[in-house]
N, C-alpha and C positions, 0 to 999 in steps of 0.2 A: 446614698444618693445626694441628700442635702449637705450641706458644708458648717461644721462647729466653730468658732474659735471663742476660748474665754482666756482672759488675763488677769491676775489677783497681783497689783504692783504697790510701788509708792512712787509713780506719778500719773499722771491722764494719758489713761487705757484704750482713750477715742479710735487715734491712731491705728493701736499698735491692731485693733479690732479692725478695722476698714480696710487697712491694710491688710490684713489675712485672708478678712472674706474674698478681697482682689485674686488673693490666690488659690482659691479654693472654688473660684467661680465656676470651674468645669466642673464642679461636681451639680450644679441648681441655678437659677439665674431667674427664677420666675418672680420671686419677691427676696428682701432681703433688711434684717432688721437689728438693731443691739438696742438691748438694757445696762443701764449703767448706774450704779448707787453712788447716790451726790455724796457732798460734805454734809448736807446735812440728814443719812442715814436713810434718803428717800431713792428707792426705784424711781430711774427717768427711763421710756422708751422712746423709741425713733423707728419705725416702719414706712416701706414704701413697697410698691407694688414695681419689678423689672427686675435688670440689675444693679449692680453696688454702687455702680457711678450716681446713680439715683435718690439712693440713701448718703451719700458721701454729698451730695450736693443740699440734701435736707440739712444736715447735720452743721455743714457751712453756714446754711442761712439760720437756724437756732441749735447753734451748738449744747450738748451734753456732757458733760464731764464729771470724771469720777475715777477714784483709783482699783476700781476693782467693775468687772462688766463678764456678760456673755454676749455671742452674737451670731447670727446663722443665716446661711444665703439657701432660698429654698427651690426644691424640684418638686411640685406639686403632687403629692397622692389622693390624700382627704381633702376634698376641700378646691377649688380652682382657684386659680393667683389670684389674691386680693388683699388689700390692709387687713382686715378682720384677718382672714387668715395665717396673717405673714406671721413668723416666729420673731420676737421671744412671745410665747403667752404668758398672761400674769392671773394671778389668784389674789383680788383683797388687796394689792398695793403690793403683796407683803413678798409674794413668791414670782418669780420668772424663771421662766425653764425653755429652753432650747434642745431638739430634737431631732433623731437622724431613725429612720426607723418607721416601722411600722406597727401599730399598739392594734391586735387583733379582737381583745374584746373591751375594745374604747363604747362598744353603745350601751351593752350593761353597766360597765361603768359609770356615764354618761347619766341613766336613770338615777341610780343610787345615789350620784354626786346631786342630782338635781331636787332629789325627793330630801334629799338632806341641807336645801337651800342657796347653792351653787347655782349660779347664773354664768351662763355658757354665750358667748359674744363669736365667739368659728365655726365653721363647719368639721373642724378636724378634729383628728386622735388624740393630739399632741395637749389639747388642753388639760383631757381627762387629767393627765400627768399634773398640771399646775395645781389643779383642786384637791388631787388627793395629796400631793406635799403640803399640801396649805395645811387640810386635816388631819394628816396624820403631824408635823410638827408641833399644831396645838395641843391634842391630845396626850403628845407624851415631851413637850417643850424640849426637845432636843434635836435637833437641824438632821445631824447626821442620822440618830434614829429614825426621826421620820422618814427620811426621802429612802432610808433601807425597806421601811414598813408599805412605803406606797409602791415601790416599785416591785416587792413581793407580789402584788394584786396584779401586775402585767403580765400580759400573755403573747409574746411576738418579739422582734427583734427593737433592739435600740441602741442608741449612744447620746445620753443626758447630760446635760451641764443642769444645776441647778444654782440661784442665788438665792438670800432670803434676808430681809431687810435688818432683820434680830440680830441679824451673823454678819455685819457687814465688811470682813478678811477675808471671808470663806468661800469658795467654789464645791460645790461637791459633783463629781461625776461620775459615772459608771457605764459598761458597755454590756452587753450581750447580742449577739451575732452580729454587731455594727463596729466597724474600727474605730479607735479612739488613743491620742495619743498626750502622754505628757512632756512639756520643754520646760526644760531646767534653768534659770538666769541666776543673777545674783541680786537677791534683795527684792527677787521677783520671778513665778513663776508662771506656768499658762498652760491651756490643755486644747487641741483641736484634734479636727479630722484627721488631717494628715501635716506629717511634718512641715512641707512643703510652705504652709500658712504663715509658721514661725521664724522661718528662715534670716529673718531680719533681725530677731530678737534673741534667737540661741542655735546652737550647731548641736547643743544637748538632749537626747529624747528617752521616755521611756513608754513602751509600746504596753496599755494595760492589756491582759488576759480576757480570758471570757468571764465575764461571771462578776469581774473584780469593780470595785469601786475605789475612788480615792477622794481624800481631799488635801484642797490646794490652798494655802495658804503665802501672801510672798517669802515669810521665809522659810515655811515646812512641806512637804510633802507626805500624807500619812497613805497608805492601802489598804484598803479593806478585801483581804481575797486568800485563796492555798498558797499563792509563791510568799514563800518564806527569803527571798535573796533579798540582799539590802541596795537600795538606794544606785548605790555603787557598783554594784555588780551586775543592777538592771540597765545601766545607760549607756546609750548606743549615740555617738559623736560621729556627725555626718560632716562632710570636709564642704564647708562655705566657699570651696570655689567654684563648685558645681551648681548653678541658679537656672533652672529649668523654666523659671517665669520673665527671661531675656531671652528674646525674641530675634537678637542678632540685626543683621540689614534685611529677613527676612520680613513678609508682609503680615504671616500668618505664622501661627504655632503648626500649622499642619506642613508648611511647605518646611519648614525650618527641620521639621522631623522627618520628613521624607527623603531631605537631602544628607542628613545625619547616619541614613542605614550602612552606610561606606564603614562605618567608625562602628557602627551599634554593634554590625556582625563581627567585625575583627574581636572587639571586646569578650562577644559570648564566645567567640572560637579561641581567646587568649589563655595560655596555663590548660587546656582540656584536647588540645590537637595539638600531637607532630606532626612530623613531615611523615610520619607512618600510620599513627595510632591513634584513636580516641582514646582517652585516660577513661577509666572506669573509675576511677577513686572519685573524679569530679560531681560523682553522683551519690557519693556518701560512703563512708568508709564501712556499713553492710551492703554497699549496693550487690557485690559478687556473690555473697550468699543469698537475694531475694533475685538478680538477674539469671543466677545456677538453677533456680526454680521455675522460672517464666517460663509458660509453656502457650499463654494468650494474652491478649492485651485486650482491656477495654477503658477508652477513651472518653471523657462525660469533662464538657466546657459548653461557654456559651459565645454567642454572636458572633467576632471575628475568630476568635479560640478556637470555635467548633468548627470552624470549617480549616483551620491548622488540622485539626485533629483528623478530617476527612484526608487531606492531604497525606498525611504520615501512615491510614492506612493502606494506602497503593503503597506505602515503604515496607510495612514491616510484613506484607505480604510478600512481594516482589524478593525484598533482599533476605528478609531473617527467615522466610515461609511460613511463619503462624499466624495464626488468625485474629482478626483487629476488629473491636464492633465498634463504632462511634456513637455516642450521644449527647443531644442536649438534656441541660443538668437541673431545667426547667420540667421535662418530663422524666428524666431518668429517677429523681429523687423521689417519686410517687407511684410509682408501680414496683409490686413482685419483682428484684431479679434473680434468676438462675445464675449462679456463676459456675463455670466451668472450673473446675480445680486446675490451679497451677495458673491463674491467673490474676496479674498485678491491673492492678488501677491506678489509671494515668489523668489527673486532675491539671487544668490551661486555665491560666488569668492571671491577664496583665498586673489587676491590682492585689490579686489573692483574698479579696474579700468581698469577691463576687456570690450573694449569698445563696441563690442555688447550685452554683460550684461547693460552698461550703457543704449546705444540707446533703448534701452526697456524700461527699465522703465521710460525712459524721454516721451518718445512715451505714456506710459502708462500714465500719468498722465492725459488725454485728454479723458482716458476711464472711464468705471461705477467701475470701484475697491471700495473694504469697505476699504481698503489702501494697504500699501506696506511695506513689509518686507526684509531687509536683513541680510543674516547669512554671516559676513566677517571677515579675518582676521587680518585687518587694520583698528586701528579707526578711523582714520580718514581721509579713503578715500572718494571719490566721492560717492561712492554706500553710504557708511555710512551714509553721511551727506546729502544725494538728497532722502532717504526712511526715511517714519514717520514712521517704528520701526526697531532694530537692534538688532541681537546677535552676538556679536564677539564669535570669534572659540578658543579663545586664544590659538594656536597652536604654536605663534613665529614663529619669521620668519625662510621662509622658502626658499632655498637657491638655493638646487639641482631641474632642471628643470623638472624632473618628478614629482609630489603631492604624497607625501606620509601621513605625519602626519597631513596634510590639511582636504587628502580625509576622517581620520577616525574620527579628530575633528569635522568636517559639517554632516555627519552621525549622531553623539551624540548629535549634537544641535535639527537635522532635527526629534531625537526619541522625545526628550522633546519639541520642537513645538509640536508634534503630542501629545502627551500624555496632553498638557494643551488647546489646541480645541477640545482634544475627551471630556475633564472634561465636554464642554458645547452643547454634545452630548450624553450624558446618560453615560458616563465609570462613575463606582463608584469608593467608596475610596476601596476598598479590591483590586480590578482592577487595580487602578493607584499603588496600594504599592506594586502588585506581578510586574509590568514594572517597577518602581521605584529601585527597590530589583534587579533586571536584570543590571537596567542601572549602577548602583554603584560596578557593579561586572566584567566591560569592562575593567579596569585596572588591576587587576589579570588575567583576561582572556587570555587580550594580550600577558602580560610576558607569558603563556604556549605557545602560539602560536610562540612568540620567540625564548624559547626553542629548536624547530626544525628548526633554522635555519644551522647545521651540516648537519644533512639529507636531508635537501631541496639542501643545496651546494653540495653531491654528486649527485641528482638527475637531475641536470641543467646540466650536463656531458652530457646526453642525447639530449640535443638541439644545443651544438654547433655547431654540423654541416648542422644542418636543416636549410630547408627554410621556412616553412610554419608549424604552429602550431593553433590547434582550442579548443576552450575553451567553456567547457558547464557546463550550470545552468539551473535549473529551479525556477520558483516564483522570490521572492527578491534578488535570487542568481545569476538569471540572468543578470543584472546590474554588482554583481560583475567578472561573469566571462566575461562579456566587458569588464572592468575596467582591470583583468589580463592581457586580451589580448593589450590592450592599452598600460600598461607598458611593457611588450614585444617588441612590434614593436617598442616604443619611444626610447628604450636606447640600445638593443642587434640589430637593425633592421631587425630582423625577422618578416616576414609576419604573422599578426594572427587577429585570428577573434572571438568575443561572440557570442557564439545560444544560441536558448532555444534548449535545447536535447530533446524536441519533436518534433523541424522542421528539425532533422538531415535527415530524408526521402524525405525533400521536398527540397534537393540540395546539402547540406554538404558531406552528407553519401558517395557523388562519387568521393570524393577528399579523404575520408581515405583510406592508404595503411599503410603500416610499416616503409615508410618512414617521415611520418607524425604524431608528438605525440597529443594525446588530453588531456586535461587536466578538468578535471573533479569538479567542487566545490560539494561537495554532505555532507551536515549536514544530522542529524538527524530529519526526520521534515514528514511531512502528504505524500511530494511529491520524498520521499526518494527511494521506491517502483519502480515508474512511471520511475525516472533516471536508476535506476540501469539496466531497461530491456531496454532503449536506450542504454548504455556502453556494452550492453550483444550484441546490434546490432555492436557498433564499434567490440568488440573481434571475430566478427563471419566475421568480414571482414578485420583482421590481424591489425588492429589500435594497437598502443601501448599508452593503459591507464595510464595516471597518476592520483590518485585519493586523493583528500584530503576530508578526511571522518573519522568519528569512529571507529578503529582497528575493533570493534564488529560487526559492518554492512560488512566490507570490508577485503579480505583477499590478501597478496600478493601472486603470484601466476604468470607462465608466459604469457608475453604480459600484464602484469598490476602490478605498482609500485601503493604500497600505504601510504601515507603519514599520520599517524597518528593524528586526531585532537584533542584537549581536548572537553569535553562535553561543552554542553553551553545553556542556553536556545535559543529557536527558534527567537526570537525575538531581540535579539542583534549577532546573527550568522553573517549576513550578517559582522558587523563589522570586527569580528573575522579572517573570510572566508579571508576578503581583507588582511590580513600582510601575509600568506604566497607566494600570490601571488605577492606583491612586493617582499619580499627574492627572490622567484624565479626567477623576471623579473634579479633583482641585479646581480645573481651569475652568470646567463648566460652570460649577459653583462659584465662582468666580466673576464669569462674564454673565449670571445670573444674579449676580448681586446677592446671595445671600449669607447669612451667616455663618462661616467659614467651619471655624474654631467652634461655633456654641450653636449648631442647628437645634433647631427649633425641638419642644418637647423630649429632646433628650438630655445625658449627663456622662460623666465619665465613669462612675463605678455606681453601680446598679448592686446595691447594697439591701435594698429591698424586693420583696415578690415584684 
């Protein structure tokens, strides 16, 4: 959730630090802070309470410099945004340490550090960590022993950077269920959150394990962990044309993504569709021997994932006919499951290191599964590399905290899973090439759908004064009009909510008045009928319809705005359905003035409970 970057160089590290956390800001933005060891062997810190531009403007006015630093842009857990709180914490001058994570028994820690004369200056987890490096390094004067000995005593997830004033070449870092990566330079290297941060400084990474520790030095890199591969055989060189933190002539990271899904889909459909066939190999070269066995699916993602995952199972009911359960991976990893033999587990996230997506499937492996799948858009995340098969979403990275070209990429992947397990359920080849013929046709679709993003902006005029908006679907549309409702409330902070518009009788119905808009997803489709005389219920109770539908089905008229769709077959609708409803979340938020890209209290990988 919060954002790492450390740099161990030979020249001033200020930079290359502030610089990162820039990039890293979707992950925290509450406070944001670097330690940096001078020339002359002294810890300097720099905290401020916001974002980086904040700290980058302290920094200006009493610069710090040093060739070696950590630094960390924070999402608040322990603790609410404030100086005292902001990271790096320090122990004694001697220790700083930077933190991604959650330290579950930081308060008995907390005692014993304090009964042993440690004076605590936060309210947070993260210091416990500073004091027990400080103790454990004097104890046994050795940097890297201690920070192994003190992080033995943690109980919960993390990703540490440590310095230490004794040691002043050395980083040492280490990850457990928190990502954590290393970049490679020359004559200088560096470790953060995510690649992304570095991007300026190297194309070269090595993604640490769970468990592992390393340390950085500018010219060495050592690991402490099982993977025995060298150096070389661990680094993965990402192509510096690709800069996800340029923005284009767009205004926003979110618009710039939204209009990108043209490109994102083609990509995840490129090499894995013909003009006939989903490729099965595209799913790992055992995928036919654990797909030969699939006999159910169960689905376990969070926030926008999980309701991809909703979506896919009206798919893999409908088209492969076996049964699909869905869950969030917030509850599914805490209770008893039953698994039904002959059933795979289908794990969604964007970043793959979403840590109750994680706690699943680790949990999972203990169960009867035929294995485990995940559709991410990082290769080489946790999710990736902990499930025996993977489809990346190739969506690029993605920036603004709301999921946009994420959600429509996991969609597209989640129709082609479905369409190469229905193959070993009876679908024939006439079958898979009318779906096939559909799916190759989501990239033109999209762009019409973009299209109206004009009239979607004047029609968001309508919400800005509102508190509360309700969004209805029915079948696989239902998923997507949660998903509307979701972007709504994330970035404009209006209250809203998904029904099925046929439970609007069973509690909805008493919250519509005219001050309240509904918004309607309504394709062309079996259940098109059934909506329309729910919408006929909001007009008869002064609701004001917004309807995104077929001009043909739907007419404007008052008390109901309608949003024209392009046709589309029934079967990739769902995807469709989803871009107008981000346009709309965007514009609103927009002519509400808030925070686009970084709404308020959240982050982009939710890395922690």
């Amino acid at each position: 959730m919060c954002g790492i970057v450390g740099a161990a160089t030979r020249r001033n590290v200020a930079g290359i630090l502030l610089e990162g956390l820039q990039r890293l800001e979707y992950r925290g933005y509450d406070s944001a802070g670097l330690s940096i060891i001078d020339a002359g062997g002294q810890i300097q810190r720099l905290r401020r309470v916001g974002k980086v531009k904040a700290l980058a403007s302290a920094w200006q006015a009493n610069p710090v410099d040093g060739q070696l630093g950590i630094s960390h842009t924070r999402w608040a857990t322990h603790g609410k945004p404030s100086e005292d709180n902001a990271h790096p914490h320090h122990s004694s001058d001697d220790v700083a340490v930077v933190h991604n994570g959650i330290i579950e028994n930081h308060e008995p820690l907390r005692i014993a550090l304090e009964s042993a004369g440690y004076v605590f200056s936060s309210d947070t987890d993260t210091e416990v960590i500073a004091h027990l490096v400080h103790q454990q390094v004097a104890s046994c004067d050795d940097f890297r022993l201690g920070v192994e000995k003190a992080l033995a005593r943690l109980k919960g997830a993390y990703a540490v950077a440590v310095i230490h004033s004794d040691y002043p070449s050395t980083i040492i870092a280490a990850r457990v269920g928190s990502p954590l990566v290393v970049g490679l330079g020359i004559g200088e290297n560096f470790v953060a959150s995510d690649p992304q941060a570095l991007r300026p400084v190297t194309d070269r990474f090595i993604f640490l394990d769970e468990g592992e520790m390393v340390e950085v030095q500018p010219d060495s890199i050592v690991f402490h962990g099982s993977n025995t591969a060298t150096v070389a055989q661990r680094t993965v060189q990402i192509d510096t044309r690709i800069d996800a933190t340029d923005k284009g002539n767009h205004r926003h990271y979110m618009t710039k993504e939204i209009f990108e899904q043209p490109e994102t889909v083609a990509a995840t459909l490129e090499g894995r569709v013909t003009a006939k066939h989903v490729l099965e190999s595209a799913f790992g070269e055992n995928a036919g021997a654990v797909f030969g066995q699939t006999q159910a699916i169960q689905i376990v993602a969070c926030g926008s994932s999980y309701y991809t995952g909703l979506v896919a199972r009206y798919w893999f009911e409908e088209i492969a006919g076996i049964p699909c359960s869905v869950e969030v991976a917030s509850e599914f990893r805490y209770r008893q499951v039953a698994v039904t033999p002959g059933t795979l587990l289908v794990t969604i996230s964007q970043s793959g290191e979403t840590a109750d997506t994680l706690a699943a499937l680790r949990n999972a492996t203990h169960s009867n599964y035929v294995g485990s799948l995940c559709l991410c858009n990082v290769a080489d995340s946790s999710l990736v590399r902990e499930s025996d098969l993977s489809l990346l979403i190739h969506a690029g990275p993605e920036i603004c905290v709301a999921s946009t070209k994420a959600f429509t990429a996991q969609l597209t992947d989640l129709l082609m899973l479905v369409i190469v397990i229905a193959k070993y359920h009876g679908l024939d080849d006439a079958a898979e090439q009318k779906l096939v013929t559909a799916l190759l046709s989501v990239p033109a679709q999209i762009h019409q759908a973009l299209a109206l993003d004009d009239v979607i902006k004047d029609v968001a005029r309508q919400f800005v004064d509102k508190h509360h908006a309700l969004f209805l679907g029915r079948g696989p549309h239902y998923p997507v009009a949660m998903e509307g409702a979701l972007k709504l409330k994330e970035i404009s902070y209006i209250h809203a909510e998904g029904y099925p518009s046929g439970e609007l009788k069973h509690g909805p119905l008493a919250l519509v008045d005219a001050s309240m808009p509904v918004v309607a997803v309504a394709p062309t489709d079996e259940l098109l009928d059934k909506l329309k005389s729910n919408l006929q219920e909001v007009k008869a109770r002064g609701g004001q319809l917004i309807v995104f539908g077929e001009s043909v089905r739907f007419t404007d008229e008052e008390g109901t705005t309608v949003i024209p769709m392009p046709h589309c077959d029934p079967v990739i609708a769902p995807i469709i359905y989803t871009i107008p409803m981000q346009l709309l979340a965007y514009h609103v938020a927009v002519a509400k003035g808030t925070d686009v890209d970084q709404p308020r209290n959240l982050a982009k990988s939710v890395t922690v409970e």
